[in-house]
C-alpha positions as a Markdown table, in Angstrom:
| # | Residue | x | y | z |
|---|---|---|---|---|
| 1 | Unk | 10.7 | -10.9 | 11.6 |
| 2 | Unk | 8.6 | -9.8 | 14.2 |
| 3 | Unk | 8.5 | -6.1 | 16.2 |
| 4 | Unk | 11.8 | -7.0 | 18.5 |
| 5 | Unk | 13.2 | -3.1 | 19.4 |
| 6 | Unk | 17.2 | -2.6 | 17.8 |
| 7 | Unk | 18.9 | -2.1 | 20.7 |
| 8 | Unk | 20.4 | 1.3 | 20.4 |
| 9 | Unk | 18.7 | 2.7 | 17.9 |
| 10 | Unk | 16.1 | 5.5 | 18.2 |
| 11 | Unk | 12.9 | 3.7 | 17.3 |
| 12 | Unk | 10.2 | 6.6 | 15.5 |
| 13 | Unk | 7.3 | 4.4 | 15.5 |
| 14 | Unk | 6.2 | 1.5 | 15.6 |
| 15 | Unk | 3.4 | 0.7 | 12.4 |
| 16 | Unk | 1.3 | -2.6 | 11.6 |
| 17 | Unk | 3.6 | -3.8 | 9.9 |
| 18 | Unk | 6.6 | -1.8 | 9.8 |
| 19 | Unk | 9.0 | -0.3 | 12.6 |
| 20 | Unk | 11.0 | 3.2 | 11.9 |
| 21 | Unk | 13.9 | 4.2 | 13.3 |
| 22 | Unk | 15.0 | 7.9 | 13.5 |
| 23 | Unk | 18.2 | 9.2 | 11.8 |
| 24 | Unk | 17.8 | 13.1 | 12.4 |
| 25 | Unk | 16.6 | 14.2 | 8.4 |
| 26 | Unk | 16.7 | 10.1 | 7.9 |
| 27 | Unk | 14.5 | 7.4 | 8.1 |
| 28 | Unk | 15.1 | 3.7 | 8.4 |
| 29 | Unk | 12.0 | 2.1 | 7.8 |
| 30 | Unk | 11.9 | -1.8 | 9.0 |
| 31 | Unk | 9.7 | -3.9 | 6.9 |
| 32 | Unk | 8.3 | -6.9 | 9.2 |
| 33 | Unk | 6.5 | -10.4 | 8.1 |
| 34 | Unk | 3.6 | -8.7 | 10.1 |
| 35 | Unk | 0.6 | -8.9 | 8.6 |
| 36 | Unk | -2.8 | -6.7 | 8.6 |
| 37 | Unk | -6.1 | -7.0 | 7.8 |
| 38 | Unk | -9.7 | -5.3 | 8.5 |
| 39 | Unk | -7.1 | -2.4 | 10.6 |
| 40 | Unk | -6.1 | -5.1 | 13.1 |
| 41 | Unk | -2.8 | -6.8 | 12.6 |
| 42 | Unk | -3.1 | -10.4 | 12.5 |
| 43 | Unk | -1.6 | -13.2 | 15.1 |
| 44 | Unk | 0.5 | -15.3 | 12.1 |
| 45 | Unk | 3.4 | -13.7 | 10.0 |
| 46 | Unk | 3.5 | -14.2 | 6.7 |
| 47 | Unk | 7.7 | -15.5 | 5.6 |
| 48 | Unk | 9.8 | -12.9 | 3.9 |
| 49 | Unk | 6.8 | -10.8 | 3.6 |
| 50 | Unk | 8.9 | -7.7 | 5.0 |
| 51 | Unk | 11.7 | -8.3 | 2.1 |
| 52 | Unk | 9.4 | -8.6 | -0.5 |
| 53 | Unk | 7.5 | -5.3 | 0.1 |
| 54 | Unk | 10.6 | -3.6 | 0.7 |
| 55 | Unk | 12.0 | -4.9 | -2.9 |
| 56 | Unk | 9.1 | -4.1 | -4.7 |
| 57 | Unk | 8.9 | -0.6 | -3.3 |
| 58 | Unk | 12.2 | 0.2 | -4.5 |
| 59 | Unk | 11.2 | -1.3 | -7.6 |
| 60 | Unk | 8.6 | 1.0 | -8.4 |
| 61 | Unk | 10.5 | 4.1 | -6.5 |
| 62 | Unk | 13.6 | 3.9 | -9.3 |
| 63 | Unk | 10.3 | 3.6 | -12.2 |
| 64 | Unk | 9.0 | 7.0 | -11.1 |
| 65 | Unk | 11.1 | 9.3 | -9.9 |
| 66 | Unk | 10.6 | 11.2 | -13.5 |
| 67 | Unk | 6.4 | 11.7 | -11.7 |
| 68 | Unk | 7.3 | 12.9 | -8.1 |
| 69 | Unk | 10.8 | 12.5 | -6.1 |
| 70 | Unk | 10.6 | 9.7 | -3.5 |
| 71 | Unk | 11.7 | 9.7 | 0.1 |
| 72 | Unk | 14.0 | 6.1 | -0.7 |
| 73 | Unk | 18.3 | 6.8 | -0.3 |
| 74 | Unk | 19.1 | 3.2 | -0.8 |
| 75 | Unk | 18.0 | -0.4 | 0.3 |
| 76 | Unk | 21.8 | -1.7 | 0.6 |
| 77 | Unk | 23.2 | -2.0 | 4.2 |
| 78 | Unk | 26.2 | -0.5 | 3.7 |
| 79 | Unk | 24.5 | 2.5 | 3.0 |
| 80 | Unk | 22.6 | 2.8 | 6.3 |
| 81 | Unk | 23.9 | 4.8 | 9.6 |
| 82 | Unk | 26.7 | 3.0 | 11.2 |
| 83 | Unk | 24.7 | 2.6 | 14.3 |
| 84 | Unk | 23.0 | 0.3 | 12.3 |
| 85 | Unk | 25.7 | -1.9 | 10.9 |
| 86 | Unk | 25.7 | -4.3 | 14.2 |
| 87 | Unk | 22.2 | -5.6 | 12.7 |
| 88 | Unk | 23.0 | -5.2 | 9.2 |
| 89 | Unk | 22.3 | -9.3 | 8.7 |
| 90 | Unk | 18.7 | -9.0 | 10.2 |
| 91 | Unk | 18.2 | -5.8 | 8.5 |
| 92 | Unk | 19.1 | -6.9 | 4.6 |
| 93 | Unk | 16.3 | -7.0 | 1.7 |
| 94 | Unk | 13.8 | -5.5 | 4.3 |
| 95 | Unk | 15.0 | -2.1 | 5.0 |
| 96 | Unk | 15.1 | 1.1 | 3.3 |
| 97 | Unk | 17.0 | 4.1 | 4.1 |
| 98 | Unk | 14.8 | 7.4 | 3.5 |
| 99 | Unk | 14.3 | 10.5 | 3.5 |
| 100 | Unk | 12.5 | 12.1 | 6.7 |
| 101 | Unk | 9.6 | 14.6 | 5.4 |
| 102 | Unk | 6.5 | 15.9 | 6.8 |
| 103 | Unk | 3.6 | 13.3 | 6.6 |
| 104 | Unk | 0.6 | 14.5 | 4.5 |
| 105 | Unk | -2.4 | 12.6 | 6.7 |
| 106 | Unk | -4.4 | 11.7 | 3.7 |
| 107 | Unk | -4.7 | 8.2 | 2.0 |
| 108 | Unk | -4.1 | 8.6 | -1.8 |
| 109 | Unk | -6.4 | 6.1 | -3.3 |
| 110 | Unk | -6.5 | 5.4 | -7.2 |
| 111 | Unk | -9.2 | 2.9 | -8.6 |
| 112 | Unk | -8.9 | 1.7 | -12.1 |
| 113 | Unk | -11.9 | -0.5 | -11.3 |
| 114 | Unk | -14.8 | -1.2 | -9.3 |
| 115 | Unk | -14.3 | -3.8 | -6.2 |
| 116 | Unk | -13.8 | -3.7 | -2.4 |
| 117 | Unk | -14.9 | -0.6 | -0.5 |
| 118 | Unk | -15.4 | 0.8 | -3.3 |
| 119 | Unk | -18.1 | -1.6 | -4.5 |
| 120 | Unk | -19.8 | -1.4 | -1.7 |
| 121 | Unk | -20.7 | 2.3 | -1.1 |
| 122 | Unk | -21.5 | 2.5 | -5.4 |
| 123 | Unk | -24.1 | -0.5 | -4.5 |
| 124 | Unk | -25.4 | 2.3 | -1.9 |
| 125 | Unk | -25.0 | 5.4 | -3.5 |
| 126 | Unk | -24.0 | 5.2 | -6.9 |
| 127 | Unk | -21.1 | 6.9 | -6.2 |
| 128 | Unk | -17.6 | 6.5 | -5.0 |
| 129 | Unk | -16.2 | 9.1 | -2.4 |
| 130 | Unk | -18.8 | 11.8 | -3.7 |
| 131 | Unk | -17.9 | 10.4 | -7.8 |
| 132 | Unk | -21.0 | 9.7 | -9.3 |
| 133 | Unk | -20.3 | 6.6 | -11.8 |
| 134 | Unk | -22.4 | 5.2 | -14.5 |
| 135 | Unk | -25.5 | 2.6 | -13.9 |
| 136 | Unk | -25.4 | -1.2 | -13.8 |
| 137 | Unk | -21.6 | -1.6 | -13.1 |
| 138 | Unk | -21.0 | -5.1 | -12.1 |
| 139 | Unk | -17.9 | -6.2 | -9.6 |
| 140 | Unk | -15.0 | -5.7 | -10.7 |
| 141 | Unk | -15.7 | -3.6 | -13.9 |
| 142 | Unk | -12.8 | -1.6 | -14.9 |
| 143 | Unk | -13.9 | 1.8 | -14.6 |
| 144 | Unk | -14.5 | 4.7 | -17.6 |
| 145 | Unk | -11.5 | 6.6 | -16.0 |
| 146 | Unk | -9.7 | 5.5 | -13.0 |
| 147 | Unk | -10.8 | 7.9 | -10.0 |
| 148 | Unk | -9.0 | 9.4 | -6.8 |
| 149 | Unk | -11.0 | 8.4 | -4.0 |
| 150 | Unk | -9.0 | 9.5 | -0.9 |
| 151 | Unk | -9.4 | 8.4 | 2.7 |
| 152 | Unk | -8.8 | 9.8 | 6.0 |
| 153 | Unk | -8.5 | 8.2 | 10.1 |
| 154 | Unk | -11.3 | 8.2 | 11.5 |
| 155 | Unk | -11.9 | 8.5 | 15.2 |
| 156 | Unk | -12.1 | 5.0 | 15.0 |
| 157 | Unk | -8.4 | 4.6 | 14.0 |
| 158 | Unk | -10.4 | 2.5 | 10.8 |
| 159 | Unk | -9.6 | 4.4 | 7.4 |
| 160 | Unk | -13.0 | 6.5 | 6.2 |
| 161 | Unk | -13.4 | 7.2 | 2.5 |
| 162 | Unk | -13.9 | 10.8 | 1.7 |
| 163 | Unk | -14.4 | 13.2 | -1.4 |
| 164 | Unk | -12.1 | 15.4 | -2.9 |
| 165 | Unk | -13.7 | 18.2 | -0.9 |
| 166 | Unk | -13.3 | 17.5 | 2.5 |
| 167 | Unk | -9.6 | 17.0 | 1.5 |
| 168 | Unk | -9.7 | 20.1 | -0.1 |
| 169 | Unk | -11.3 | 21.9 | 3.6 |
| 170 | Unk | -8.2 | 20.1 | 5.3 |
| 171 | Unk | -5.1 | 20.5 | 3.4 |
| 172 | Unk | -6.2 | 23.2 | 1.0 |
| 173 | Unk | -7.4 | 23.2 | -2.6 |
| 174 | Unk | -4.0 | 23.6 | -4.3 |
| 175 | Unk | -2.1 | 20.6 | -2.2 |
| 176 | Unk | -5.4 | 18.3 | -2.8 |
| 177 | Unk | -5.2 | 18.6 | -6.4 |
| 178 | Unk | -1.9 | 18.1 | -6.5 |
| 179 | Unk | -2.2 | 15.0 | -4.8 |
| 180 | Unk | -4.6 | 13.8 | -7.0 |
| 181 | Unk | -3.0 | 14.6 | -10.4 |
| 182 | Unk | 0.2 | 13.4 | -9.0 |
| 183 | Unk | -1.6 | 9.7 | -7.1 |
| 184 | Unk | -3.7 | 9.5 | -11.1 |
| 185 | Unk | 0.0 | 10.1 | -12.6 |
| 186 | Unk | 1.7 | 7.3 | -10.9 |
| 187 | Unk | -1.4 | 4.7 | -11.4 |
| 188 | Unk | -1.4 | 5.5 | -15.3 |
| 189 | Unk | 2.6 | 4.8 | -15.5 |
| 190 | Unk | 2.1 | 1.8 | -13.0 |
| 191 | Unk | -1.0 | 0.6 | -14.9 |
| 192 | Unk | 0.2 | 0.4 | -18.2 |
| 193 | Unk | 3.7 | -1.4 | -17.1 |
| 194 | Unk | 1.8 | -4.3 | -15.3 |
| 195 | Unk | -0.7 | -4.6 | -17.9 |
| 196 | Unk | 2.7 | -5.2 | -20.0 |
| 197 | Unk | 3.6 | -7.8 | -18.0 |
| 198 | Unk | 0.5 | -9.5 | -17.8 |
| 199 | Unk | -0.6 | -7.9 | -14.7 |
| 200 | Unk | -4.1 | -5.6 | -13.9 |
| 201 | Unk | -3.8 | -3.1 | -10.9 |
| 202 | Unk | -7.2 | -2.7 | -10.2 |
| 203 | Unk | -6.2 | 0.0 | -7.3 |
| 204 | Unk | -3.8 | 1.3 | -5.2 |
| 205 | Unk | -3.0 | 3.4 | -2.2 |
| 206 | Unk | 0.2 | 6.5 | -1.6 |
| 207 | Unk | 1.2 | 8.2 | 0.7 |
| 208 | Unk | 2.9 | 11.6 | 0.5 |
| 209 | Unk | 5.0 | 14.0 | 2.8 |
| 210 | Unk | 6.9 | 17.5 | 2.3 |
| 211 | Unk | 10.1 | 17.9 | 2.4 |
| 212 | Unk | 11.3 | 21.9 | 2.2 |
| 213 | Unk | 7.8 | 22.3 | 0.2 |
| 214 | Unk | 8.0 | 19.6 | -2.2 |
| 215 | Unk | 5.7 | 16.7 | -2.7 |
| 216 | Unk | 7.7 | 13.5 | -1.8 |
| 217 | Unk | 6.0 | 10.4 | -2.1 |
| 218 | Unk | 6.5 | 8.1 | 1.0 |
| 219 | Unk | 6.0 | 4.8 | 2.4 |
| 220 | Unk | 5.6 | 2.2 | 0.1 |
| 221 | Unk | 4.7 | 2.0 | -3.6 |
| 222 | Unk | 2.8 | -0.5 | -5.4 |
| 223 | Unk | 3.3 | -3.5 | -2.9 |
| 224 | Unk | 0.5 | -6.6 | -2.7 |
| 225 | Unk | 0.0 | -5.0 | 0.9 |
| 226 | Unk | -1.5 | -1.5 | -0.7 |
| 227 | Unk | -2.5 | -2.7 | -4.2 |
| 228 | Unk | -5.0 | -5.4 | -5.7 |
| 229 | Unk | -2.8 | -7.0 | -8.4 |
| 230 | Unk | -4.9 | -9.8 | -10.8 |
| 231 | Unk | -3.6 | -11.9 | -13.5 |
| 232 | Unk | -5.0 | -10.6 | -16.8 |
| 233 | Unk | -5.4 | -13.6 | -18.1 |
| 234 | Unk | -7.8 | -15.0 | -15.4 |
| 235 | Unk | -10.0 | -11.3 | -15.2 |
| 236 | Unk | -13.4 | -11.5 | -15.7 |
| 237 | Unk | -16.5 | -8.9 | -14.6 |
| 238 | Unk | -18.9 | -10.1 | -12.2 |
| 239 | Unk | -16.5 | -11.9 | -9.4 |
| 240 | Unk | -13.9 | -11.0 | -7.3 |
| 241 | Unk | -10.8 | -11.8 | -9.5 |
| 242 | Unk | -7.6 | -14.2 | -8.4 |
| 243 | Unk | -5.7 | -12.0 | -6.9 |
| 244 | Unk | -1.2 | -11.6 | -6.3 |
| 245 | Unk | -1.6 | -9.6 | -3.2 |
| 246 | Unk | -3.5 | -9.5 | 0.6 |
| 247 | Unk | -7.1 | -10.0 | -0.8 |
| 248 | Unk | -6.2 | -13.6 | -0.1 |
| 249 | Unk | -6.0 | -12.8 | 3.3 |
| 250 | Unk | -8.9 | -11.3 | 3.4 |
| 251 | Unk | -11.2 | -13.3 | 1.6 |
| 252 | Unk | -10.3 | -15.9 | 3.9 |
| 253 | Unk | -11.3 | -13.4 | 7.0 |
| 254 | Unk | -14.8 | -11.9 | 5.5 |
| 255 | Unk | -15.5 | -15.7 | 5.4 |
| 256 | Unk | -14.2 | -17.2 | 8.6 |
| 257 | Unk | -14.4 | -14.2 | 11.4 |
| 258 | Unk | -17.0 | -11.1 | 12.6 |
| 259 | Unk | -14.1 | -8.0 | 12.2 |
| 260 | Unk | -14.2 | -8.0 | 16.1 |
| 261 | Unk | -11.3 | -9.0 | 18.7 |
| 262 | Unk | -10.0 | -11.8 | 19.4 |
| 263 | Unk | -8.1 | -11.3 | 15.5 |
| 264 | Unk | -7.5 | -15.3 | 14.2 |
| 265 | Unk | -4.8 | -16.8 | 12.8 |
| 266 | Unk | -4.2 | -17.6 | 9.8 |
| 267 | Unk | -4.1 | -21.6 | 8.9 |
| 268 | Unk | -1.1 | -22.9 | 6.8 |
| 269 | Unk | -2.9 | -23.6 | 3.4 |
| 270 | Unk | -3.5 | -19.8 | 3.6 |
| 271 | Unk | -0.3 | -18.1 | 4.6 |
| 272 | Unk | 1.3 | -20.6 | 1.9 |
| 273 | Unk | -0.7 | -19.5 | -0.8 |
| 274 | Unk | 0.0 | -15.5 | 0.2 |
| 275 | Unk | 3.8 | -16.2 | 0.4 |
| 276 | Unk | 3.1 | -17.6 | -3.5 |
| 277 | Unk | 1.9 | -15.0 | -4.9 |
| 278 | Unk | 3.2 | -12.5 | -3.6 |
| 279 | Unk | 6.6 | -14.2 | -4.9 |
| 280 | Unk | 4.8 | -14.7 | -7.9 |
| 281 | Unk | 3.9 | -10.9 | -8.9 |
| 282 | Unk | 7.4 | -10.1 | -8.0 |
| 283 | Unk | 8.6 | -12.3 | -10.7 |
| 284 | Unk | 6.3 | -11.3 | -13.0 |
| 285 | Unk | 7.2 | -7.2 | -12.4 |
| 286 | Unk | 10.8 | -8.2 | -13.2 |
């Protein structure tokens, strides 16, 4: 499924990979086989991609409710607007009803270990979004602690890591810790489920809005598009690990294309082995 418009239905906004229609106090956020990468979404879809995401958000938004309330009503058609009924066949398995709150413009990341961006700016500075961390850390080490390391838009539009602090200057102290101690919340109950099932989240990404003053936690949870999932069995220090989510996508771009326009495609072989595994962790998450 691509980014075709429902015919009259109020479309919210259109995401990189998502398109959200607007109920009044709901939501009906579309979950496409769009795919993104580097902030530029990518020529090729990835199949089902859109279902899977949605599923394993709900998974995780019934696991944690007892952390912070979620924005999700329900994922089942007959549940949704009856304006949206006409396209309840193109809609099922990849759309969820929600809850419409105030968006919180703050990326809520949570590494349990060292790799990506991450690795990067400690092979710099020693430090991670202004979190000093200890010497000679290899890639991929899991970390002491895991850390909140949140990110804001740039004037770019590219995501730019920040410290606690600047969140702090532009949301206020009390709402920035909150997000953090909720964000290291959710990764503790999410880490030690997967690890149960075989599974290491080394990090992960939320999103957060307010709905009559209450933290809601928004967007997706825990998907292979905002996570990096690795077999446990396979981890080891020193490499980027085999991954279930879209490191595969972008392993295959760091080695293949500059980060500037024209954005490739993807070849088969590749959008193959993403459709796997991402089929593959949600097996494994039950």
């Amino acid at each position: 499924m691509t980014s075709k418009p429902l015919p009259g239905l109020s479309l919210f906004k259109t995401g990189k990979v998502r398109d959200v229609y607007d109920f009044g106090s709901e939501l009906l956020i579309v979950a496409s086989d769009r795919i993104s990468a580097f902030d530029y979404i990518l020529p090729t879809l990835i199949p089902n991609k859109g279902k899977i995401l949605t599923q394993v958000s709900a998974f995780w938004f019934e696991r944690t409710g007892h952390i912070v309330p979620n924005h999700m009503i329900s994922i089942e058609t007959a549940d949704f607007p009856a304006s949206a009924q006409p396209y309840a066949a193109e809609l099922a398995g990849r759309s969820m009803l929600v809850k419409k709150t105030d968006l919180i413009e703050i990326e809520c990341v949570v590494r349990g270990y060292l790799i990506g961006t991450g690795w990067k700016e400690y092979q710099a500075t020693g430090e991670v979004c202004g979190i000093r961390l200890p010497k000679d850390l290899n890639l991929a080490d899991k970390l002491p602690e895991p850390i909140f390391t949140p990110a804001i838009k740039a004037r770019t539009g590219h995501d730019e890591n920040v410290s606690f602090d600047v969140v702090a200057d532009q949301i206020g102290t009390d709402l920035a810790a909150h997000l953090r101690s909720t964000s290291l919340a959710l990764y503790e109950y999410a880490r030690v489920y997967a690890l149960s099932k075989g599974i290491i989240i080394a990090d992960t990404k939320f999103e957060f809005g307010l709905l009559d003053g209450q933290l809601i936690l928004i967007d997706e949870a825990l998907t292979p598009d905002s996570s990096r999932f690795w077999p446990l069995e396979t981890y080891l220090p020193g490499i980027s690990p085999p991954s279930f989510d879209k490191q595969i996508v972008r392993d295959y771009l760091e080695a293949n294309w500059d980060k500037n326009p024209p954005v490739p495609g993807l070849p088969e072989e590749i959008v193959a082995k993403t459709v796997r595994e991402y089929e593959r962790l949600q097996g494994l998450l039950g």
